[in-house]
RODO-2510 file (C-alpha; in nm, 4 decimals, decimal comma):
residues 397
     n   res          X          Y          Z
     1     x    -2,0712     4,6065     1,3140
     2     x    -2,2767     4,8453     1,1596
     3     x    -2,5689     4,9670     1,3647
     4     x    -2,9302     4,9168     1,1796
     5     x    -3,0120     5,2919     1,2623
     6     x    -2,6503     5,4132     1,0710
     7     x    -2,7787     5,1757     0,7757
     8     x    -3,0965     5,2934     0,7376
     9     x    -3,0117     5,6814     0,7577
    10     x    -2,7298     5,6008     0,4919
    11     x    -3,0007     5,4342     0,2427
    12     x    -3,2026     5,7701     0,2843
    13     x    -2,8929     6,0247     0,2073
    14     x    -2,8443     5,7742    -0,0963
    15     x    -3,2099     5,7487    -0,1950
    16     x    -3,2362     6,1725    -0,2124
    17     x    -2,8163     6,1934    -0,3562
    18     x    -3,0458     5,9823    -0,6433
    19     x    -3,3226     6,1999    -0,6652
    20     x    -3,1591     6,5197    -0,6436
    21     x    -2,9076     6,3799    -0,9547
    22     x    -3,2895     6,2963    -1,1655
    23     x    -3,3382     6,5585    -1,4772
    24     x    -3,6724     6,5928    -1,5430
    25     x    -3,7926     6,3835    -1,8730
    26     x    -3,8821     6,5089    -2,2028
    27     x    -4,2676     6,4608    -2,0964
    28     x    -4,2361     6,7282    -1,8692
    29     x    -3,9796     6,9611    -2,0230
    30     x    -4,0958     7,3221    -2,1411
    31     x    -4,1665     7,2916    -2,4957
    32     x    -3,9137     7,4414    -2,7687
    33     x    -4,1155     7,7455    -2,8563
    34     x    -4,2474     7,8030    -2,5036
    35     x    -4,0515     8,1670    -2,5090
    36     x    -4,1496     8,4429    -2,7751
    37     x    -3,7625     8,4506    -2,8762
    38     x    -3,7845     8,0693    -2,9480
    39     x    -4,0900     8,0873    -3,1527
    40     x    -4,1353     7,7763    -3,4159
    41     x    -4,0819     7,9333    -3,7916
    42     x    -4,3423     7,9075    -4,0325
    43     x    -4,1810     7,8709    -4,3031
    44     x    -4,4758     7,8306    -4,6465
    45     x    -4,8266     7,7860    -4,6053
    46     x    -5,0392     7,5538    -4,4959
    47     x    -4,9152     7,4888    -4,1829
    48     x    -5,0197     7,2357    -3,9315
    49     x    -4,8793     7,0984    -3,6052
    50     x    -4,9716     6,9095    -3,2882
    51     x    -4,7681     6,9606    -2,9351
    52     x    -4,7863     6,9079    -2,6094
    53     x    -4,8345     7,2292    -2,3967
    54     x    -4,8880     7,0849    -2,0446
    55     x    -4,5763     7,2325    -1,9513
    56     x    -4,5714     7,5212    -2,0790
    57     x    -4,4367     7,8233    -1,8613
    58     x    -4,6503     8,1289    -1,8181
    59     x    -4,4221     8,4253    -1,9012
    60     x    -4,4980     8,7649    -1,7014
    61     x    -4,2955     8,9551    -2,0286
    62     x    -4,5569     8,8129    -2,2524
    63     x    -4,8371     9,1032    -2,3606
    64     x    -5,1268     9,0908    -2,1627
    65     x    -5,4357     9,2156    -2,3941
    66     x    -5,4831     8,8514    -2,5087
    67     x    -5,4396     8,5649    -2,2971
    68     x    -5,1510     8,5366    -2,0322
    69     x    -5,1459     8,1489    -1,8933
    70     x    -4,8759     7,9038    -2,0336
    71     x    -4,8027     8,0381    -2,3595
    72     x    -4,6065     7,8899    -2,6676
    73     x    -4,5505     8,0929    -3,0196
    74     x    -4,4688     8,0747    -3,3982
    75     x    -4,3760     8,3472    -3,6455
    76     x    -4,4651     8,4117    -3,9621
    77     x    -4,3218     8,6515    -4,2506
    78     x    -4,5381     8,6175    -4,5906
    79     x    -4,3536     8,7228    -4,8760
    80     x    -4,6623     8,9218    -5,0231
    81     x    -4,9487     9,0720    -4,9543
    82     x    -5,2222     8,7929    -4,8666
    83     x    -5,5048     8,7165    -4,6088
    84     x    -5,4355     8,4682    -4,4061
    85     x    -5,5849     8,2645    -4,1197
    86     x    -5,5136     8,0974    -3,8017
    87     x    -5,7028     7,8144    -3,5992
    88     x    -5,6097     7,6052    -3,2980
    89     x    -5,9207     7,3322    -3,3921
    90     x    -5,8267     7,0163    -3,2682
    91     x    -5,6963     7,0757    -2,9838
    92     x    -5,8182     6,9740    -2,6449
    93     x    -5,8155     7,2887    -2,4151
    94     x    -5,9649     7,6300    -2,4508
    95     x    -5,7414     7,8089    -2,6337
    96     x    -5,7111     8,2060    -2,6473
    97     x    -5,5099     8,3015    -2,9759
    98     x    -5,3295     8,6180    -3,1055
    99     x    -5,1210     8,7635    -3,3658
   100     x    -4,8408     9,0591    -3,3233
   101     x    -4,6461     9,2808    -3,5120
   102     x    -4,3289     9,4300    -3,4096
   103     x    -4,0349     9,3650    -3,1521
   104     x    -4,0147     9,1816    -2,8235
   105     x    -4,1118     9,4680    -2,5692
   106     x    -4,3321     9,6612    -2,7845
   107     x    -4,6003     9,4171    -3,0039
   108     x    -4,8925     9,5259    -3,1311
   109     x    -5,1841     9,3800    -3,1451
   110     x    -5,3069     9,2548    -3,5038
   111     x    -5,5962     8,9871    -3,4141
   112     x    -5,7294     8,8329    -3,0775
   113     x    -5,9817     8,5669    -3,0241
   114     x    -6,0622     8,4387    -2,6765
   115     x    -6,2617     8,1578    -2,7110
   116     x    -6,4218     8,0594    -2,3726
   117     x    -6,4732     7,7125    -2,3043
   118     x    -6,4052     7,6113    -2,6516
   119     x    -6,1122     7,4620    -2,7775
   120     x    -6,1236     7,6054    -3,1568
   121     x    -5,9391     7,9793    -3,1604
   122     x    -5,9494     8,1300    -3,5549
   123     x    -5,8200     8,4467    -3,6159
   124     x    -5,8094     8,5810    -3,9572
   125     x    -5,6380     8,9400    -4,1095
   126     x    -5,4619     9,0601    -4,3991
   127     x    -5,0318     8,9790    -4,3702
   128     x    -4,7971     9,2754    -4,5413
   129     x    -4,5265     9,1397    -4,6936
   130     x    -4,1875     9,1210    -4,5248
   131     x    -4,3894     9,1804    -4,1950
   132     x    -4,3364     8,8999    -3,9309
   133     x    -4,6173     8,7948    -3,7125
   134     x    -4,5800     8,6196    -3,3699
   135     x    -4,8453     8,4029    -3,2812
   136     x    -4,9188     8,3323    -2,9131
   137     x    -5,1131     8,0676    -2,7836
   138     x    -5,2299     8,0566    -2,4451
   139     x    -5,4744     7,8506    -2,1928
   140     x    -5,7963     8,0239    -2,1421
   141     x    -5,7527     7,9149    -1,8378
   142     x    -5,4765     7,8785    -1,5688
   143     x    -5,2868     7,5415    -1,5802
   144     x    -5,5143     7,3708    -1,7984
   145     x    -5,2761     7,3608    -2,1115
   146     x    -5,2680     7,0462    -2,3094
   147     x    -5,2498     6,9171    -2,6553
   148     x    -5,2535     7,2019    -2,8951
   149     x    -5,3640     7,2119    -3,2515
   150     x    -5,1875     7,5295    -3,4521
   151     x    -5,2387     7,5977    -3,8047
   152     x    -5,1843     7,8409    -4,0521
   153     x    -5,3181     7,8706    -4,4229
   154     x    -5,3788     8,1240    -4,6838
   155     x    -5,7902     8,1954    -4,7343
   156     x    -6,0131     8,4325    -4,8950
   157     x    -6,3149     8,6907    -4,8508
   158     x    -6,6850     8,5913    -4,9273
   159     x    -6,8400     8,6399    -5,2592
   160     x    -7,0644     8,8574    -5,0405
   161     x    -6,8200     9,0492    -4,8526
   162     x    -6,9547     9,4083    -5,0090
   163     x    -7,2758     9,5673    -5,0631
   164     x    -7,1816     9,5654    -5,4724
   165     x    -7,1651     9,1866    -5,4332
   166     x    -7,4367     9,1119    -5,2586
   167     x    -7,6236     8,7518    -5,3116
   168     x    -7,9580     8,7992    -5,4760
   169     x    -8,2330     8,6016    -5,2612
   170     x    -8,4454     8,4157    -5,5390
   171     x    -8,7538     8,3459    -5,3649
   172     x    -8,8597     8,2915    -4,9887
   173     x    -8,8475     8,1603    -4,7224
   174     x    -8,4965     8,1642    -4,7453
   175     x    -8,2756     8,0518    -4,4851
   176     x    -7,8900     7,9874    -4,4688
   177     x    -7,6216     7,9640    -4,2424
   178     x    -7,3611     8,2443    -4,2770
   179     x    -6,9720     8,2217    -4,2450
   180     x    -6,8161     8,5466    -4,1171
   181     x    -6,4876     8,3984    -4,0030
   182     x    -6,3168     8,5214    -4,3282
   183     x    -6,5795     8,8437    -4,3675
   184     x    -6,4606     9,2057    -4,3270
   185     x    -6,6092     9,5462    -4,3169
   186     x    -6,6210     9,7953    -4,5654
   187     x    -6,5016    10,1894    -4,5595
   188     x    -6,8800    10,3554    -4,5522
   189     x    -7,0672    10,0660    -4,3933
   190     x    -7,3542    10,1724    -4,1923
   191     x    -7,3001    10,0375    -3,8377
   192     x    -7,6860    10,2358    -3,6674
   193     x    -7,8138     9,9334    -3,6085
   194     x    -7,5503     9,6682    -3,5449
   195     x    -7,1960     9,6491    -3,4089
   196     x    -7,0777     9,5860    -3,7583
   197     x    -6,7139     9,4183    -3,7952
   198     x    -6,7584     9,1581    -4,0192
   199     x    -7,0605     9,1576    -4,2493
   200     x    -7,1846     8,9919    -4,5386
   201     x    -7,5101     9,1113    -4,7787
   202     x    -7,7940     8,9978    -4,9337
   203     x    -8,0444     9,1130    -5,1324
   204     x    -8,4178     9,0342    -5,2009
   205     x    -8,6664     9,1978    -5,4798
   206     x    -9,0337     9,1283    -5,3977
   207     x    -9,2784     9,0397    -5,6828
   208     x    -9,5583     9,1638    -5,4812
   209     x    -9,6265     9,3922    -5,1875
   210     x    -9,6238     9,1726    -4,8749
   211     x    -9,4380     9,2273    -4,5888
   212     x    -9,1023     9,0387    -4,5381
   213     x    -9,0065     8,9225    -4,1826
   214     x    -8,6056     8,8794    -4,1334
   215     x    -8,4265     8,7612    -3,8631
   216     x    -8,0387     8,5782    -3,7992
   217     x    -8,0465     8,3359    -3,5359
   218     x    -7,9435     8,3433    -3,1335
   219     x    -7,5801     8,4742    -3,2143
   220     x    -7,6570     8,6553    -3,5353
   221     x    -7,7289     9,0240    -3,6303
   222     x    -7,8972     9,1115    -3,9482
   223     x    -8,0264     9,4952    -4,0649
   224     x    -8,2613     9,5986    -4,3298
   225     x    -8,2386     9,8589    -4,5946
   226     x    -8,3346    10,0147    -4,8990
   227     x    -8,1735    10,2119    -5,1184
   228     x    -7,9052    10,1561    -5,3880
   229     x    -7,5601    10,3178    -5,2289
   230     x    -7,3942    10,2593    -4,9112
   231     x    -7,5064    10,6479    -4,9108
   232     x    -7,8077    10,6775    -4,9381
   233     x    -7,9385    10,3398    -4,7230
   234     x    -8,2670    10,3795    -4,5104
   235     x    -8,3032    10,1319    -4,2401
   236     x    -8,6161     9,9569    -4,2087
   237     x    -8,5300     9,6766    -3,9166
   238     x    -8,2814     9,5363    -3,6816
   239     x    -8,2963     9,2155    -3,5432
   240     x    -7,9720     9,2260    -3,3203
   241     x    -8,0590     8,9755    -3,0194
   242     x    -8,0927     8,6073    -2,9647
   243     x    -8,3577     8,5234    -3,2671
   244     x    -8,5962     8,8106    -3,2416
   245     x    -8,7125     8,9033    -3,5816
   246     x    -8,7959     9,2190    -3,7478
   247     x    -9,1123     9,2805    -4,0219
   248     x    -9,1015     9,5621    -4,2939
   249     x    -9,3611     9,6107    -4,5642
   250     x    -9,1945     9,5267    -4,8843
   251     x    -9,3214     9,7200    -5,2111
   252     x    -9,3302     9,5169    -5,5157
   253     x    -9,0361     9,6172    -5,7370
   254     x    -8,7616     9,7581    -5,4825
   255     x    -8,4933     9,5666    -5,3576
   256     x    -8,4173     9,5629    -5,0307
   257     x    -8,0857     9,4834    -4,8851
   258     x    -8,0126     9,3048    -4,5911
   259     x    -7,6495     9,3181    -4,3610
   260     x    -7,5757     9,0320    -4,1888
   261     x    -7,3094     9,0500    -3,8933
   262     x    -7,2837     8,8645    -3,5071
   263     x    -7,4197     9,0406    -3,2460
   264     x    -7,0856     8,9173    -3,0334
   265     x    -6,7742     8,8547    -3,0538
   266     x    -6,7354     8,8813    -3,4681
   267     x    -6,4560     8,6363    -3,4578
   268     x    -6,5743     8,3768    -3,1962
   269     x    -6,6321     8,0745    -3,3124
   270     x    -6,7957     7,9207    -3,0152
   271     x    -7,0562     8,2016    -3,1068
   272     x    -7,1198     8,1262    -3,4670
   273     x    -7,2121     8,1064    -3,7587
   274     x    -7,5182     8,3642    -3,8030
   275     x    -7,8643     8,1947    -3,9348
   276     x    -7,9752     8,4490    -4,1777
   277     x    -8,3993     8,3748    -4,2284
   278     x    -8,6086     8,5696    -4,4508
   279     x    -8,9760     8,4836    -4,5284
   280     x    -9,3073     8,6062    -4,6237
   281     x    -9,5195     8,7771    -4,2638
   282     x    -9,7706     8,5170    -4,1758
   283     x   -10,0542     8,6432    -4,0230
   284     x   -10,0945     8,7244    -3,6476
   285     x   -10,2801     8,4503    -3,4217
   286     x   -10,5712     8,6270    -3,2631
   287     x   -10,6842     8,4596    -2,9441
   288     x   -10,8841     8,5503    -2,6188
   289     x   -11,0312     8,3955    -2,3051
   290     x   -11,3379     8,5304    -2,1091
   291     x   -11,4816     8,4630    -1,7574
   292     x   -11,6595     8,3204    -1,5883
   293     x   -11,6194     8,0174    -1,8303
   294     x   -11,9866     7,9867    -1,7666
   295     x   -12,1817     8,3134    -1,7280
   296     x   -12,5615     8,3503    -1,6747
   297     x   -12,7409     8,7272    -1,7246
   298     x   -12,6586     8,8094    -1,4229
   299     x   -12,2509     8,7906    -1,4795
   300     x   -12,0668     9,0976    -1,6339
   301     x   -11,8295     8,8653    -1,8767
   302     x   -11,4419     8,9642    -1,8528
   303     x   -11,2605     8,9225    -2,2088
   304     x   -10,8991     8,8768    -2,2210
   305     x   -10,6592     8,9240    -2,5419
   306     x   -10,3999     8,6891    -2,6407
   307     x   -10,3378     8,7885    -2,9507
   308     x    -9,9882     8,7241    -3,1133
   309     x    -9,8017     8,8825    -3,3471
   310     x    -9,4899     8,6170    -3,5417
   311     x    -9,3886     8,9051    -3,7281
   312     x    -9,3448     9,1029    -3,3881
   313     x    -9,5358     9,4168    -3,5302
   314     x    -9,7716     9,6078    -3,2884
   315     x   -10,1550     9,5987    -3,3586
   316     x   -10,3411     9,8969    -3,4686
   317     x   -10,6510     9,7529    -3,3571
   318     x   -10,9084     9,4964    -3,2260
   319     x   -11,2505     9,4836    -3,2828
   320     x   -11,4743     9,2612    -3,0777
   321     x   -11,8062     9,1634    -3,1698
   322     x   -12,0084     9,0046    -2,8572
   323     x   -12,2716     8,7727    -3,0921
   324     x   -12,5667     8,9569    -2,9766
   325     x   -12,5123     9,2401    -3,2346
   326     x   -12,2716     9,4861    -3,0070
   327     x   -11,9221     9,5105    -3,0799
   328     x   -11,5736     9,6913    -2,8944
   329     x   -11,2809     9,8322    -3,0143
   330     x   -10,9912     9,7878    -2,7521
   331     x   -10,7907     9,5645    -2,5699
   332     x   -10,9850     9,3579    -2,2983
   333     x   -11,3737     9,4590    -2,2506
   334     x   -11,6252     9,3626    -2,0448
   335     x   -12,0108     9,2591    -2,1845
   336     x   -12,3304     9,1437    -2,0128
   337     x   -12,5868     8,9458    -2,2122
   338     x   -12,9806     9,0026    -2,1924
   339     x   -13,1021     8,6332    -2,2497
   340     x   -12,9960     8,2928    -2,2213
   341     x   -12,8094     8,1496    -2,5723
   342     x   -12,5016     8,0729    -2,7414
   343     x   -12,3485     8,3708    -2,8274
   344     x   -12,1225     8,3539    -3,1115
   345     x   -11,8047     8,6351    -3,0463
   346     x   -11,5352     8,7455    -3,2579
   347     x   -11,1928     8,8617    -3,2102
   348     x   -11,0268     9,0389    -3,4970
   349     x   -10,6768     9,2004    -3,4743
   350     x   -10,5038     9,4196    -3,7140
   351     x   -10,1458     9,5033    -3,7028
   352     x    -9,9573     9,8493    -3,7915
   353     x    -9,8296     9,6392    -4,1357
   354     x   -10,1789     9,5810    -4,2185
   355     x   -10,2062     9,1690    -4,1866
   356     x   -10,5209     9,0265    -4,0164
   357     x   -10,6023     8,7076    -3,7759
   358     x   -10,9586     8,6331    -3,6415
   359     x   -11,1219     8,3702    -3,3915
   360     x   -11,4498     8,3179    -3,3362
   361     x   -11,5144     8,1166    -2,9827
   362     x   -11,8426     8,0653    -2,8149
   363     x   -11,9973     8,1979    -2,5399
   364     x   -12,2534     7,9799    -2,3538
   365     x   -12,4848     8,2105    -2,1381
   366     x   -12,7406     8,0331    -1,9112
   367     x   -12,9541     8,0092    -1,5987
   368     x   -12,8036     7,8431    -1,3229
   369     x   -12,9998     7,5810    -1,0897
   370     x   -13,0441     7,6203    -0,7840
   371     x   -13,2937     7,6532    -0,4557
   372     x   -13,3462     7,9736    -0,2634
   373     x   -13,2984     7,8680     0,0959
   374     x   -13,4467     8,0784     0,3876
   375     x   -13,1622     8,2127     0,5694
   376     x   -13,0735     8,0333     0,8993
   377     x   -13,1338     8,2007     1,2732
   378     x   -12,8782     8,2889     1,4757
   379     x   -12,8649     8,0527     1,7672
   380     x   -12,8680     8,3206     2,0076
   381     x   -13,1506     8,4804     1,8887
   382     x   -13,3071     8,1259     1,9092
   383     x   -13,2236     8,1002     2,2880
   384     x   -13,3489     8,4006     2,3634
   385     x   -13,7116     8,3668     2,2168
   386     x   -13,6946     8,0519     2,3695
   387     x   -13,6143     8,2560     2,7077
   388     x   -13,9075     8,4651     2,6308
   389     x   -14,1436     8,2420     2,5840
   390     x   -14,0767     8,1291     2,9147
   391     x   -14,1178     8,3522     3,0872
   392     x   -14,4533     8,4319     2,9394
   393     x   -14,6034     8,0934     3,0375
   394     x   -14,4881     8,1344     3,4190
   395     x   -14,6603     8,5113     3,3884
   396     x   -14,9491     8,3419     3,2822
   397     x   -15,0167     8,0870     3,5576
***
């Protein structure tokens, strides 16, 4: 008879015999092109495909300038010259994508876009023919591979894509959202005020002298020029950080040019598109507060500027006038009234451009109510007159 303890130690050798005979399934197999000398062909554009890259491997021979966790890669060789653009939108992990020229062991780099926390990687560059490409696709971050979206399609360059071809602004305000995923820079550009890689223009002939106020939202860049030549540009403004604008003075009759680029990461998508905005300088918003709120004659009155500026110009001046027929040229002054009455006072800023803004506010100056009371007596001066006193009255009898 077979002991229980034999049995039970022969159904666990049997139990990991099974296991140990298991091949893993085709869910968790490596995927075909999970090695760069088992890349998927592309063989005519478009291309598009879905796959699973939970398993992928991460490959310490793989280059290491873009992306290095679980990689997978395709190859393309165009048969002539053409521009051509990759994208991993759709997928559902943060992809970092890049395309290489050359053999295993020594690539170079052609295009790279990291794009952090977002899924959508688009890379786009001009293919020689008969040169192949290797694509590589990697997590942004380690292990977090999943199901990748890879395409591949033929595209082309902006209308706008030179200064010669810049789009002629009408009329303002003009605003528009600007593409520079397919943009590129040309030879001569001027690059002074932004980080220029991939720029697009615009251009904008005032009417009338007025000044213009230009700006390219939180992850846009946009410059200002005049002139007629990449040669012989003059800048006027840069607006190269999150939204803040810059204001010119626009002469009626010259056309004025403006470069539009992102101030990071040119081919990020997370980051884009630029918001290009152009529109006529309103005027700034003068403001002030004094104190006390509610001064008699016998207050010195503390004014306090809070002027603004949309156009973000500096002011050239600001001239007070207190109601009571004085005025003050300067930031925050100080004013004592004579009499009682509602003094009527003024607040007028200039800027450097020339525009104007004025408030008038007023200033209610009066006597306050209120009894003089005798001050009191120390109660030790009390006890001791008390004390005296006293004493005097004993002295007397």
């Amino acid at each position: 008879m077979i002991k229980p303890a034999v049995l039970r130690l022969s159904l666990v050798l049997a139990i990991l015999t099974a296991l140990v005979g298991v091949r893993p399934t085709a869910a968790f197999a490596q995927p075909a092109n999970d090695e760069f000398a088992s890349a998927t062909t592309v063989g005519s554009l478009p291309f598009q495909t879905t796959q699973d890259t939970s398993s992928a491997t991460t490959d310490p021979a793989d280059p290491g300038e873009c992306g290095e966790y679980q990689s997978v890669w395709f190859t393309f060789t165009p048969t002539k010259d053409t521009l051509i653009q990759a994208s991993t939108l759709g997928s559902d992990y943060s992809t970092v994508l890049s395309a290489w020229s050359g053999p295993s062991g020594s690539l170079d780099l052609v295009a790279c876009n990291e794009s952090y926390g977002d899924a959508d990687s688009r890379i786009t560059f001009t293919a020689t023919a008969g040169t192949t490409y290797h694509f590589m696709v990697t997590s942004y971050f380690e292990a977090e591979a999943g199901e990748l979206a890879f395409s591949l399609r033929r595209t082309n360059r902006p209308k706008n894509d030179s200064f010669a071809a810049a789009k002629v602004i009408n009329k303002l305000p003009f605003s528009r959202a600007v593409d520079l995923d397919t943009a590129s820079m040309e030879v001569g550009e001027p690059t002074a005020c932004l980080d220029a890689k991939q720029t697009r223009w615009y251009s904008y002939t005032p009417a009338v002298t007025r000044s213009i106020t230009a700006s390219a939202g939180y992850w846009g860049s946009v410059a200002g020029y005049s002139g007629t030549s990449l040669t012989n540009l003059t800048l006027l403004g840069c607006s190269y950080r999150y939204n803040v604008p810059f204001t010119f003075r626009a002469e009626a009759g010259t056309t004025y040019l403006f470069q539009v680029d992102l101030r990071c990461c040119p081919t990020e998508p997370s980051t884009g598109p630029a918001e290009l905005d152009v529109h006529v300088t309103p005027n700034p918003n003068a403001d002030f507060s004094y104190s006390p709120t509610d001064p008699s004659t016998l207050d010195t009155v503390s004014f306090h500027d809070y002027s603004f500026d949309p156009g973000r110009v500096e002011f050239a001046s600001r001239l007070w006038k207190f109601g009571d027929g004085t005025t003050f040229e300067g930031l925050s002054p100080t004013h004592r009234y004579a009499a009682d009455g509602d003094y009527r006072v003024s607040l007028t800023v200039t800027t450097l451009d020339g525009r104007k803004g004025k408030t008038t506010k007023v200033v209610p100056v009066r006597i306050h109510d209120g009894a003089v009371t005798r001050p009191a007596v120390p109660a030790t001066s009390r006890q001791d007159s008390r004390s005296r006193s006293t004493v005097a009255h004993h002295r007397a009898f």
